[in-house]
mmCIF file of the N, C-alpha and C atoms, coordinates in Angstrom:
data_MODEL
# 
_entry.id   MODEL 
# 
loop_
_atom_site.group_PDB 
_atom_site.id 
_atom_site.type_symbol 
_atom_site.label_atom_id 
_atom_site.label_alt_id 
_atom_site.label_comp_id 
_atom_site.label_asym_id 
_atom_site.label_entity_id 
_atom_site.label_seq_id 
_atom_site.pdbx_PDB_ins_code 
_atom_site.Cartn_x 
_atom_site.Cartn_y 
_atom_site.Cartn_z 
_atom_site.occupancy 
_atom_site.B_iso_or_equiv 
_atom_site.pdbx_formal_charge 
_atom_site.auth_seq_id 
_atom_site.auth_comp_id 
_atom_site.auth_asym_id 
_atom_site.auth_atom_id 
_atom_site.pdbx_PDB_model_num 
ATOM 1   N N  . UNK A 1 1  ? -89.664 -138.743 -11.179 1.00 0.00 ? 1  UNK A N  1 
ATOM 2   C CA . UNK A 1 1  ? -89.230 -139.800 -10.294 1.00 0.00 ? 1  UNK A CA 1 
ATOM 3   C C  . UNK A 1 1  ? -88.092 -139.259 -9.428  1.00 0.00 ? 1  UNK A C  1 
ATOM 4   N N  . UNK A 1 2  ? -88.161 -139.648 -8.081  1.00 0.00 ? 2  UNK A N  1 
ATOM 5   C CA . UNK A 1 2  ? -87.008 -139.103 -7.253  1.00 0.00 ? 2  UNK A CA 1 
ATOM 6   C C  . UNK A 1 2  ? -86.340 -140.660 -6.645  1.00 0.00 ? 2  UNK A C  1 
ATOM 7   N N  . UNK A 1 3  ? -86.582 -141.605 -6.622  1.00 0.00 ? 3  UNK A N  1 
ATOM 8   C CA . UNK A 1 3  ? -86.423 -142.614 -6.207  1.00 0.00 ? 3  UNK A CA 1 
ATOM 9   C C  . UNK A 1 3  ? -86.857 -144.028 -6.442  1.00 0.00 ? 3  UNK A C  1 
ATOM 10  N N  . UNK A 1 4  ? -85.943 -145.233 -6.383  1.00 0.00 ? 4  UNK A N  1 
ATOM 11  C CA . UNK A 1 4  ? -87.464 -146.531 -6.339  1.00 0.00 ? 4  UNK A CA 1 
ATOM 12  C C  . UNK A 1 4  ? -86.597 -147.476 -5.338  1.00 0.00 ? 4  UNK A C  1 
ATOM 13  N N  . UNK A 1 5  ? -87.312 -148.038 -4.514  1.00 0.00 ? 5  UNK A N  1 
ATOM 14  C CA . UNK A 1 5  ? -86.985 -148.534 -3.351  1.00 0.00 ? 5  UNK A CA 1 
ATOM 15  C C  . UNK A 1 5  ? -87.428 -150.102 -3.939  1.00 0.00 ? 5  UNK A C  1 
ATOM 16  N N  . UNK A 1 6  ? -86.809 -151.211 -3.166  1.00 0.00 ? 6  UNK A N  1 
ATOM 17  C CA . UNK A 1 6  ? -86.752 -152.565 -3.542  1.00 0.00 ? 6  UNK A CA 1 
ATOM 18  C C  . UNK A 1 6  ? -88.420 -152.811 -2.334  1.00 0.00 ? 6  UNK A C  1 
ATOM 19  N N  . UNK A 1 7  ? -89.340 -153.465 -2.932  1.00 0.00 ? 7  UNK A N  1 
ATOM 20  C CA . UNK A 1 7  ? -90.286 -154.196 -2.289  1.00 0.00 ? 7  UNK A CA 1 
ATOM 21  C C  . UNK A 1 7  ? -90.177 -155.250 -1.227  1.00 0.00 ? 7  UNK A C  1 
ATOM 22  N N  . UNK A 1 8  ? -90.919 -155.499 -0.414  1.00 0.00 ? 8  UNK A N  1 
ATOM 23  C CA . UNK A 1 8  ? -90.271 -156.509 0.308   1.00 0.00 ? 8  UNK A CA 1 
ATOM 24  C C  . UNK A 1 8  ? -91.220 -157.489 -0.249  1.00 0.00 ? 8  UNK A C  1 
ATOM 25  N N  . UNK A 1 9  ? -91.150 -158.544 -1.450  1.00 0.00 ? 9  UNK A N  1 
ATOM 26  C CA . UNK A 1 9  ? -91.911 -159.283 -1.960  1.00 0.00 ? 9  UNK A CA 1 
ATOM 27  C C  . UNK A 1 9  ? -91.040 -159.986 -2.521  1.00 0.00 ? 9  UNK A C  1 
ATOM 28  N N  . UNK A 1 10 ? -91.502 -161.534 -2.883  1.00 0.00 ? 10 UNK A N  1 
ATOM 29  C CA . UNK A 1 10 ? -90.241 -162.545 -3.596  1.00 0.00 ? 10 UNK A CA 1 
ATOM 30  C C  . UNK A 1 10 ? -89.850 -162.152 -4.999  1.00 0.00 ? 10 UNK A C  1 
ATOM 31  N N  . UNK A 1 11 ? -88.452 -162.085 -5.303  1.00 0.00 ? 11 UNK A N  1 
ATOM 32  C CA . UNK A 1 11 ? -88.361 -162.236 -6.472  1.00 0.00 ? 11 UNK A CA 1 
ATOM 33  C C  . UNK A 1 11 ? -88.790 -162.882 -7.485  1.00 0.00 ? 11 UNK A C  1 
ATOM 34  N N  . UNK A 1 12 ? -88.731 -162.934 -8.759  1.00 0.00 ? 12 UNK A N  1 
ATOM 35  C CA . UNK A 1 12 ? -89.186 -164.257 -9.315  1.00 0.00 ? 12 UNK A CA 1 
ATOM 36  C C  . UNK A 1 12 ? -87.815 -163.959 -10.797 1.00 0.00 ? 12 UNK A C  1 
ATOM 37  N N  . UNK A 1 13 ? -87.473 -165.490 -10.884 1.00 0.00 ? 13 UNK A N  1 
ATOM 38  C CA . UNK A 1 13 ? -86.254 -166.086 -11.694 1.00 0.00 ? 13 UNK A CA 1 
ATOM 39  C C  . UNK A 1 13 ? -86.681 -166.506 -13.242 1.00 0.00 ? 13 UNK A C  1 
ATOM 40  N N  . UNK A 1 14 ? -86.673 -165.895 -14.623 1.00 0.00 ? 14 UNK A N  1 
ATOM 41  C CA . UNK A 1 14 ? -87.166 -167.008 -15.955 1.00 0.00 ? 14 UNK A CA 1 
ATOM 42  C C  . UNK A 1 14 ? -85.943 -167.378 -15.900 1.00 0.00 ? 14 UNK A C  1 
ATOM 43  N N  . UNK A 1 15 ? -86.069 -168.876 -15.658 1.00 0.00 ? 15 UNK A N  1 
ATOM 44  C CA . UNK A 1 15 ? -85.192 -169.472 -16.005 1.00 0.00 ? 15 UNK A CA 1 
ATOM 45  C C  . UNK A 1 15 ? -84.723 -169.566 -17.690 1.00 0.00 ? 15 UNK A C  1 
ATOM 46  N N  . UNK A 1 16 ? -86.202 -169.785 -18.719 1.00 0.00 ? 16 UNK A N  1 
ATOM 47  C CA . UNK A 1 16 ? -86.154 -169.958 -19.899 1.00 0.00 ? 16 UNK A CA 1 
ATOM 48  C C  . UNK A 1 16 ? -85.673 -168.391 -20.492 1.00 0.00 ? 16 UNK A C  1 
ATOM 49  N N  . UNK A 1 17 ? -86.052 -167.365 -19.815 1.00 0.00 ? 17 UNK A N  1 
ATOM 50  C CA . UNK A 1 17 ? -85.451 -165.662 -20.538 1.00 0.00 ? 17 UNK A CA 1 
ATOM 51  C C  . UNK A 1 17 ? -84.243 -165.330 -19.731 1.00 0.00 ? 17 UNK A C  1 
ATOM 52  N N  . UNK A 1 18 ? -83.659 -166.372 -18.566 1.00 0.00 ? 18 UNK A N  1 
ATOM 53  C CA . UNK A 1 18 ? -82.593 -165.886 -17.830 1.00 0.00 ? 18 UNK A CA 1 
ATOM 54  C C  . UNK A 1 18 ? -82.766 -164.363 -17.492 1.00 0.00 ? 18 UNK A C  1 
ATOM 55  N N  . UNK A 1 19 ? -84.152 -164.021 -16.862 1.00 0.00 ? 19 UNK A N  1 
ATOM 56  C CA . UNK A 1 19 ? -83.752 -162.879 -16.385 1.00 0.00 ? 19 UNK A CA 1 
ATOM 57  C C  . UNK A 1 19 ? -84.632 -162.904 -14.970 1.00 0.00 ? 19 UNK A C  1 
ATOM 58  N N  . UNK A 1 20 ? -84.113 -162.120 -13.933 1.00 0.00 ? 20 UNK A N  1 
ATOM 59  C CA . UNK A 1 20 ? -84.720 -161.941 -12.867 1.00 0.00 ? 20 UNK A CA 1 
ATOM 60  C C  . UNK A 1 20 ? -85.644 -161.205 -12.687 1.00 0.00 ? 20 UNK A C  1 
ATOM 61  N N  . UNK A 1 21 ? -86.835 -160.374 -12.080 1.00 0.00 ? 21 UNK A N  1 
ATOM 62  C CA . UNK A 1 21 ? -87.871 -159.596 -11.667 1.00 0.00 ? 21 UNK A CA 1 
ATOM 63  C C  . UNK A 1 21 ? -87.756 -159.384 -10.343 1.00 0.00 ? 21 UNK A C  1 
ATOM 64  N N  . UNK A 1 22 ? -87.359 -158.091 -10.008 1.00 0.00 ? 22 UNK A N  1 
ATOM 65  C CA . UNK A 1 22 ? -87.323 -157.796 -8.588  1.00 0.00 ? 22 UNK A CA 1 
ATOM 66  C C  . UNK A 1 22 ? -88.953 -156.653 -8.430  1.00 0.00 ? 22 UNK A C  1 
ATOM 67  N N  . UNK A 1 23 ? -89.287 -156.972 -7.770  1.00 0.00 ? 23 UNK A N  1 
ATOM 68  C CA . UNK A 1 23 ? -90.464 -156.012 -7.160  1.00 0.00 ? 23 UNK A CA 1 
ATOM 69  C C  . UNK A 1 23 ? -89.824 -154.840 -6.479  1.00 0.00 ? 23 UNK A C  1 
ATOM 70  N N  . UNK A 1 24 ? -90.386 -153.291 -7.169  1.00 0.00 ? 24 UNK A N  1 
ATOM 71  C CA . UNK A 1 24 ? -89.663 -152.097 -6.804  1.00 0.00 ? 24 UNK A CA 1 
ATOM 72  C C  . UNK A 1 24 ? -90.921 -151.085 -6.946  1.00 0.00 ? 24 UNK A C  1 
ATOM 73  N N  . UNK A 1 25 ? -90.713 -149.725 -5.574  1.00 0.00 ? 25 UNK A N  1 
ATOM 74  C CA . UNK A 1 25 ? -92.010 -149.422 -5.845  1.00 0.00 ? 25 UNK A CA 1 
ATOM 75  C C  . UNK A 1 25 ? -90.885 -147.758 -6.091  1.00 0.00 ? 25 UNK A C  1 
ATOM 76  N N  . UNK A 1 26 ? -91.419 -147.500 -7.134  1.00 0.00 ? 26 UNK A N  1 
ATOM 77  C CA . UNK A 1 26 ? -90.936 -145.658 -7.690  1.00 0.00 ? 26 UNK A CA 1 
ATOM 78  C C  . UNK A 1 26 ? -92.065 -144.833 -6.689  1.00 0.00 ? 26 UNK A C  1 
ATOM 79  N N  . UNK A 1 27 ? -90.706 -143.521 -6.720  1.00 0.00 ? 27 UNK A N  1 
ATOM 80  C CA . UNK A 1 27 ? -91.169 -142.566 -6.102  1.00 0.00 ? 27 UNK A CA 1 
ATOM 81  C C  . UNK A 1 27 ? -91.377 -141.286 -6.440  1.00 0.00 ? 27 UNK A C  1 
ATOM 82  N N  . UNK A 1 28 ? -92.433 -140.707 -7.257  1.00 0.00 ? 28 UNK A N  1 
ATOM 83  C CA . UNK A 1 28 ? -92.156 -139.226 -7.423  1.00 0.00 ? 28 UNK A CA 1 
ATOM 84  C C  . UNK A 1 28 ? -92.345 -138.263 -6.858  1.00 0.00 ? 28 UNK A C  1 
ATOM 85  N N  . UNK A 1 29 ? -91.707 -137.307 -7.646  1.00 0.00 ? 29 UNK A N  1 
ATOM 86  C CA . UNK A 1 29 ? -91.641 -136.061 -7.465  1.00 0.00 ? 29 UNK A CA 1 
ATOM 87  C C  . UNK A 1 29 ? -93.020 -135.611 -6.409  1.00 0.00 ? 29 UNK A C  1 
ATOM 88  N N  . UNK A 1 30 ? -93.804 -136.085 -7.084  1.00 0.00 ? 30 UNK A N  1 
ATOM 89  C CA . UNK A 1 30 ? -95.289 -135.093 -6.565  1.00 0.00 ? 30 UNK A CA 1 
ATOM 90  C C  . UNK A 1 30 ? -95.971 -135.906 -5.089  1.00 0.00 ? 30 UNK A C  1 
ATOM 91  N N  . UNK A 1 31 ? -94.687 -137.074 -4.894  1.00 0.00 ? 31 UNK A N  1 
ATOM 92  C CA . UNK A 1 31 ? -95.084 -137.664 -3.560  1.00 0.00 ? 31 UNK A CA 1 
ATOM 93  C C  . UNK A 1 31 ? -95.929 -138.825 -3.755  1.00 0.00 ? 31 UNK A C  1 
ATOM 94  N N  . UNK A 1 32 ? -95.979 -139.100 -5.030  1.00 0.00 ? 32 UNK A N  1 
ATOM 95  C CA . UNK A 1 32 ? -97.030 -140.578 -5.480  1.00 0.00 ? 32 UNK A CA 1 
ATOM 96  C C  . UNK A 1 32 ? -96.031 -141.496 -5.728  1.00 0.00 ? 32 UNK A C  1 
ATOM 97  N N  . UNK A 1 33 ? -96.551 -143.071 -5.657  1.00 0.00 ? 33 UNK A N  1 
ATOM 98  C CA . UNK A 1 33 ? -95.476 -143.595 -5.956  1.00 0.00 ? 33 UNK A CA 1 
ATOM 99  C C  . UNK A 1 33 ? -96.157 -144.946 -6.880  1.00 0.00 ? 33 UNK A C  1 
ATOM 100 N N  . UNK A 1 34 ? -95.662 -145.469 -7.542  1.00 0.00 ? 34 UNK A N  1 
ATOM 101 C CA . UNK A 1 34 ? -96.206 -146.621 -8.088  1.00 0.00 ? 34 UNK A CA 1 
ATOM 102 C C  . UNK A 1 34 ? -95.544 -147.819 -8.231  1.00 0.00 ? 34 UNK A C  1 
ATOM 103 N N  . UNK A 1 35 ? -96.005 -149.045 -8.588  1.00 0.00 ? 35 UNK A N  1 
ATOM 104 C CA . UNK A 1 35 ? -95.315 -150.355 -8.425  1.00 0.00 ? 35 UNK A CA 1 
ATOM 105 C C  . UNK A 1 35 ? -94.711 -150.915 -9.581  1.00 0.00 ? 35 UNK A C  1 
ATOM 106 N N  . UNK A 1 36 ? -93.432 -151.369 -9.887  1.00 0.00 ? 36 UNK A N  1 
ATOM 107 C CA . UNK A 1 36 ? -92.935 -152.080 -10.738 1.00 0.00 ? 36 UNK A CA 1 
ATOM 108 C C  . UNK A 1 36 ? -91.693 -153.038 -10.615 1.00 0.00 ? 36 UNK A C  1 
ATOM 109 N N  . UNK A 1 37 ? -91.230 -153.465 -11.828 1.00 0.00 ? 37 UNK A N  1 
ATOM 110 C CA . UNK A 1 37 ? -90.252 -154.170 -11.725 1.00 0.00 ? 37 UNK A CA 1 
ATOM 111 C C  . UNK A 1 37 ? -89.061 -153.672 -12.227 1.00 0.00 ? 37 UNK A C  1 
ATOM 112 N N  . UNK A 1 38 ? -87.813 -154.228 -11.495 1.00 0.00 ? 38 UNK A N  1 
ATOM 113 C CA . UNK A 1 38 ? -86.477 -153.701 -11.916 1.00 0.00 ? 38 UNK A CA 1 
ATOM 114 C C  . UNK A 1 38 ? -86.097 -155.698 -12.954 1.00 0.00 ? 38 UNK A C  1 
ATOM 115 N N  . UNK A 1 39 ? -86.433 -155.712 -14.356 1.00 0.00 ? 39 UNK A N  1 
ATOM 116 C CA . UNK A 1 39 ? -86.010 -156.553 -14.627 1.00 0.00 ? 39 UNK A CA 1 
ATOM 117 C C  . UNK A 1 39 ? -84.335 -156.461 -15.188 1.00 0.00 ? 39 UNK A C  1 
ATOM 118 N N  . UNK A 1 40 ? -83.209 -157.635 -14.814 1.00 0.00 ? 40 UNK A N  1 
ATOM 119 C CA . UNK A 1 40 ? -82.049 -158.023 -14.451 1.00 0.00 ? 40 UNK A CA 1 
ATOM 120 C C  . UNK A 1 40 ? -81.661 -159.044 -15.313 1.00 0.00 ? 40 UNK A C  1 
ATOM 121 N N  . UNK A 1 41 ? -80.428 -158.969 -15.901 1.00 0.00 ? 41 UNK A N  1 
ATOM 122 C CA . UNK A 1 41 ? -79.922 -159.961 -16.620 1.00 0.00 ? 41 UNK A CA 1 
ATOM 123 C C  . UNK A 1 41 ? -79.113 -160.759 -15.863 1.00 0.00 ? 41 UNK A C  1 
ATOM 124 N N  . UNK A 1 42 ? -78.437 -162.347 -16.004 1.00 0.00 ? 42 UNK A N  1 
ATOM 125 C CA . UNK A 1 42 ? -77.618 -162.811 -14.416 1.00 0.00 ? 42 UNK A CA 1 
ATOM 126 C C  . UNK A 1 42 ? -76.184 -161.633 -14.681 1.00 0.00 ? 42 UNK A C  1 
ATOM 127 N N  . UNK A 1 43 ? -75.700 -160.878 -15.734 1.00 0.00 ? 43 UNK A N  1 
ATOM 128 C CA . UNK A 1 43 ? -74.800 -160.519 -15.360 1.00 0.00 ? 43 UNK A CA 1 
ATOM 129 C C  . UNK A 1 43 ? -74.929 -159.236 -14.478 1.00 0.00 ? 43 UNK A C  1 
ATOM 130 N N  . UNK A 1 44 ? -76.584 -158.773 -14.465 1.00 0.00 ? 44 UNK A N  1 
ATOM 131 C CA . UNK A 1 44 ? -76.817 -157.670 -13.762 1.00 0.00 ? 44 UNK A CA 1 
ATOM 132 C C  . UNK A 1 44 ? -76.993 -157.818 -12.167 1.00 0.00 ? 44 UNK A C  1 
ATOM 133 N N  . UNK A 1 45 ? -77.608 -159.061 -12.209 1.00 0.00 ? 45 UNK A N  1 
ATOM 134 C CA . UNK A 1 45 ? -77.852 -159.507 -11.078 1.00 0.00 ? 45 UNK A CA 1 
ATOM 135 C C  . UNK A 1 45 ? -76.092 -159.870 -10.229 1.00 0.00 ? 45 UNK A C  1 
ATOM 136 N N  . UNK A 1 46 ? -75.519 -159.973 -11.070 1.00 0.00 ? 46 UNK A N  1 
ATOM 137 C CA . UNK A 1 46 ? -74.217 -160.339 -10.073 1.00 0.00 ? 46 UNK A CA 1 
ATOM 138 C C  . UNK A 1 46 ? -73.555 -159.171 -10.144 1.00 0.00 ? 46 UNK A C  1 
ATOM 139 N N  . UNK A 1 47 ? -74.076 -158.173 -10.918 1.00 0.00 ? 47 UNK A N  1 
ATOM 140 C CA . UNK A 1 47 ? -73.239 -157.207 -10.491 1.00 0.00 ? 47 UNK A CA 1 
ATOM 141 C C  . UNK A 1 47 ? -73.987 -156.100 -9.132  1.00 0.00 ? 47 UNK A C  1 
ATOM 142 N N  . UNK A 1 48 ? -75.349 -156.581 -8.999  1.00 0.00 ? 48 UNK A N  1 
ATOM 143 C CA . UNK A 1 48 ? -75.620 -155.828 -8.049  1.00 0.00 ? 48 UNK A CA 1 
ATOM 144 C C  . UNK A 1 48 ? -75.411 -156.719 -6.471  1.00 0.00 ? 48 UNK A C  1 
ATOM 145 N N  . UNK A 1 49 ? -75.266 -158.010 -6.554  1.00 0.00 ? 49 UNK A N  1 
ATOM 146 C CA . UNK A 1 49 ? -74.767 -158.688 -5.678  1.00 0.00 ? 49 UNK A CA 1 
ATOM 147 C C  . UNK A 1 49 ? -73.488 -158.104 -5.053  1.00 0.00 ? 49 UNK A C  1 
ATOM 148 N N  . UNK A 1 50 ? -72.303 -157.492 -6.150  1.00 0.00 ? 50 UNK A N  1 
ATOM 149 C CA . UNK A 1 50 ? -71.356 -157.566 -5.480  1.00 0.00 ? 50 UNK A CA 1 
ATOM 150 C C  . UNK A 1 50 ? -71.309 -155.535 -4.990  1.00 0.00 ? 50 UNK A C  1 
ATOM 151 N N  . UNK A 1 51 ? -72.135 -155.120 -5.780  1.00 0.00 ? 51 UNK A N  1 
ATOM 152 C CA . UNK A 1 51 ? -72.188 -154.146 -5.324  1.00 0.00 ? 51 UNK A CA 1 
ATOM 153 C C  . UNK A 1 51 ? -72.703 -153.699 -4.198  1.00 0.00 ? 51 UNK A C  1 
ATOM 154 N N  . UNK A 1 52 ? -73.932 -154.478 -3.722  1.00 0.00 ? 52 UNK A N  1 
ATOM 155 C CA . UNK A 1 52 ? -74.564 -154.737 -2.770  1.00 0.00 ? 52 UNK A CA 1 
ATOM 156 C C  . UNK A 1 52 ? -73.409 -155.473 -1.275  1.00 0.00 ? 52 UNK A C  1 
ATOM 157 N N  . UNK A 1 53 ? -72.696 -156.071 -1.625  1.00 0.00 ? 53 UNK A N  1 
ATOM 158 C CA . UNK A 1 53 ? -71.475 -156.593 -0.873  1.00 0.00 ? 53 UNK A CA 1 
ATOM 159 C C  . UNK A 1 53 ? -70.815 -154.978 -0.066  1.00 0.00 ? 53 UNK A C  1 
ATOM 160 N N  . UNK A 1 54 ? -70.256 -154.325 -1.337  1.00 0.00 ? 54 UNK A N  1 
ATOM 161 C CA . UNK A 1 54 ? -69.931 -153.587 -1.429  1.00 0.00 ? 54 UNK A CA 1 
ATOM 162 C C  . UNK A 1 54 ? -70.315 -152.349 0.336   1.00 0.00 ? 54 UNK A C  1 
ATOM 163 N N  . UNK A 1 55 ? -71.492 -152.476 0.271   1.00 0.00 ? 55 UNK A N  1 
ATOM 164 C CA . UNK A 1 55 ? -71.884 -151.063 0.794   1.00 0.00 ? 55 UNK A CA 1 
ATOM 165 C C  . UNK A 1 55 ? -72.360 -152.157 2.234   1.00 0.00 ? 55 UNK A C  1 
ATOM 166 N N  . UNK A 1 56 ? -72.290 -153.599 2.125   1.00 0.00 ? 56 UNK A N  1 
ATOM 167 C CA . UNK A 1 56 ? -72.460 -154.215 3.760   1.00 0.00 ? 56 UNK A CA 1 
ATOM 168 C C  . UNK A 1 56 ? -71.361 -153.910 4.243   1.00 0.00 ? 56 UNK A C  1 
ATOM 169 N N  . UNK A 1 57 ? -69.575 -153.897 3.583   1.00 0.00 ? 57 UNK A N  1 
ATOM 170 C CA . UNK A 1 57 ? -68.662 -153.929 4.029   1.00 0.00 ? 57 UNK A CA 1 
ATOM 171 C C  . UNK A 1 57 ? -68.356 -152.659 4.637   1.00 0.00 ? 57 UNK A C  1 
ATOM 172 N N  . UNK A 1 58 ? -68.684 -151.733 3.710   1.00 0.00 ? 58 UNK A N  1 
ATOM 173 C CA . UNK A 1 58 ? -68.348 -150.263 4.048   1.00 0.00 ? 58 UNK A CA 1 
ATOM 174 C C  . UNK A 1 58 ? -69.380 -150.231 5.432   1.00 0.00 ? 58 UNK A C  1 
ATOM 175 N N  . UNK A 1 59 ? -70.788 -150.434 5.543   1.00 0.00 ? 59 UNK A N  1 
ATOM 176 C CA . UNK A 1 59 ? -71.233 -150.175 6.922   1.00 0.00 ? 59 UNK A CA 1 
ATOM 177 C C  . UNK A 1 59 ? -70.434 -150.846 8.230   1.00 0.00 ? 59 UNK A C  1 
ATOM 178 N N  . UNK A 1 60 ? -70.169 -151.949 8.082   1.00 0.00 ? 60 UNK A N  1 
ATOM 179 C CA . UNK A 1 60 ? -69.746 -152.689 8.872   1.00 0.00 ? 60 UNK A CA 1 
ATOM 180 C C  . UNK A 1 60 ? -68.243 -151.712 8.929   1.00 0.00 ? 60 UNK A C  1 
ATOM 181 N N  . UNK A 1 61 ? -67.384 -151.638 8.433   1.00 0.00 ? 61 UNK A N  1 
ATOM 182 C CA . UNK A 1 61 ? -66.202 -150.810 8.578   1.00 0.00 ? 61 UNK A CA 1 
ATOM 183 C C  . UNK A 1 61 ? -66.192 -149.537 9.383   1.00 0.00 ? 61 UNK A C  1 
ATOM 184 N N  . UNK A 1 62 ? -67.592 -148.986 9.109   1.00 0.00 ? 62 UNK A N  1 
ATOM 185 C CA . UNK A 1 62 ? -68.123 -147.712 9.587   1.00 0.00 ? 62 UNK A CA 1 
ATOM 186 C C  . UNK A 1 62 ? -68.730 -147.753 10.988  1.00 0.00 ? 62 UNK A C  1 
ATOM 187 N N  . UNK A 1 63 ? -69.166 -149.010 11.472  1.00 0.00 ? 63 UNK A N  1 
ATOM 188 C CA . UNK A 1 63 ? -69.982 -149.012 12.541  1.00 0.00 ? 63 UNK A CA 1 
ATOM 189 C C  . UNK A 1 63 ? -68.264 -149.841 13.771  1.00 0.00 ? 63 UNK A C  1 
ATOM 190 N N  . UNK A 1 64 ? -67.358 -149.835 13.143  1.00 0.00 ? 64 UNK A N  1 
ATOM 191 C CA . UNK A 1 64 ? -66.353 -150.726 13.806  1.00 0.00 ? 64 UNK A CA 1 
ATOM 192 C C  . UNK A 1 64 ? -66.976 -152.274 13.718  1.00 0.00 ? 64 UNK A C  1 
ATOM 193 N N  . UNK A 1 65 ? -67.280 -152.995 12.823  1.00 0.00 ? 65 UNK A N  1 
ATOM 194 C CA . UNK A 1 65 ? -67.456 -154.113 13.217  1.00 0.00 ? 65 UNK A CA 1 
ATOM 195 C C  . UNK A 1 65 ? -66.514 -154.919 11.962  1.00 0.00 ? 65 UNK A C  1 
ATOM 196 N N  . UNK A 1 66 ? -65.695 -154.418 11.168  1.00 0.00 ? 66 UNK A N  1 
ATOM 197 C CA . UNK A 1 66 ? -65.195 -155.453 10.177  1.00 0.00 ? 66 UNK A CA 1 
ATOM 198 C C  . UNK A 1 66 ? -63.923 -154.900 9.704   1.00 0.00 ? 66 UNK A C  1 
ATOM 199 N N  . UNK A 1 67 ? -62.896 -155.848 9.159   1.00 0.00 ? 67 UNK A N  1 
ATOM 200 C CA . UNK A 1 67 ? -61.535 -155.194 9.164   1.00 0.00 ? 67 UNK A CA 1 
ATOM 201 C C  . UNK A 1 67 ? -61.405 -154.172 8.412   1.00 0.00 ? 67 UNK A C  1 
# 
């Protein structure tokens, strides 16, 4: 595996297992790639929220558009 990129497909939420399912497609090595899920706990999910925050701010800082 060299990579897995987020799908552009809806998430889906268990409410009853509290965990999220993001659609993600892996990338290997040999240039094949296949489809799965990145399943998320809510504390994972908020931590990639803010990490995800994280790297809008830094672009925006980078492109001059934010303090």
């Amino acid at each position: 595996m060299t990579h897995v990129t987020p799908q552009r497909r809806d998430v889906v939420y268990d409410h009853r297992a509290q965990k999220a399912a993001l659609p993600v497609t892996v990338h290997h090595a040999d240039g094949g790639t296949s489809e799965s899920l990145l399943i998320l706990s809510p504390a994972e999910v908020e931590l990639c929220h803010w990490q995800l925050d994280q790297i809008l701010r830094r672009r925006e800082k980078a492109q001059g558009l934010g303090p």
